[in-house]
C-alpha positions in Angstrom: -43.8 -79.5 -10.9 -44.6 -76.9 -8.2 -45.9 -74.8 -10.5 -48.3 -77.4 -12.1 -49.1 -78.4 -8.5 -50.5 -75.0 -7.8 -52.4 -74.8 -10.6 -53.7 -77.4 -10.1 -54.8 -76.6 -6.0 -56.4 -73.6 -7.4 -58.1 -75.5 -9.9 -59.6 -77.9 -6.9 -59.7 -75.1 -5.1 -62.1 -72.4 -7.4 -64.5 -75.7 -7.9 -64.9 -76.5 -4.5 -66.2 -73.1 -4.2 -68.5 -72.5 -7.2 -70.1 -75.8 -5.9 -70.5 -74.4 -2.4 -71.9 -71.5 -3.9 -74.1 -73.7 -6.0 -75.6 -75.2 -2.9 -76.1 -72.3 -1.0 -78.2 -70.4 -4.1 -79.9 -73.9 -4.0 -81.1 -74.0 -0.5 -81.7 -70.0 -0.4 -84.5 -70.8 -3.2 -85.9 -73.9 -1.3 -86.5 -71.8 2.0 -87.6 -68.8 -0.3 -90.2 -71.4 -1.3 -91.1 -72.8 1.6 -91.6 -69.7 3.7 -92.8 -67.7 1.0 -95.4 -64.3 1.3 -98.5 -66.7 1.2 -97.1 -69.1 4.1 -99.8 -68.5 7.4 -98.6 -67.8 10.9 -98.3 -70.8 13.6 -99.4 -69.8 16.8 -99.1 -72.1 19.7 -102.8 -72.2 20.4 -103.1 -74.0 17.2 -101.1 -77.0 18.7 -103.3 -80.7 18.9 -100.7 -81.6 21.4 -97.8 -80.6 23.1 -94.6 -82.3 23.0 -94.0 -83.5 26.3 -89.5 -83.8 25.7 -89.7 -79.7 23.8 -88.7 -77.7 26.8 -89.8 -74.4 25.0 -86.1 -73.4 23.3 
């Protein structure tokens, strides 16, 4: 039964971290995507309004 119990906690184990993995690949390519080559820089001056509660962090 040990044995089978093992095998069974690597099992768990090697899916928990190919999902992980699947995840992280996943949100690599969504931030790839979102601040891709083409993506403009932000300047401060470009601002409508400043956010009175954002203490500049």
């Amino acid at each position: 039964m040990e044995v089978v119990g093992a095998l069974i906690e690597k099992y768990e184990s090697e899916q928990e971290s190919t999902e992980r993995e699947s995840w992280y690949r996943l949100s690599m390519q969504m931030l790839a995507r979102a601040y891709g080559e083409d993506e403009p820089e932000y300047t401060t001056d470009m601002l409508k309004w400043v956010n009175p509660d954002y203490e500049g962090k």
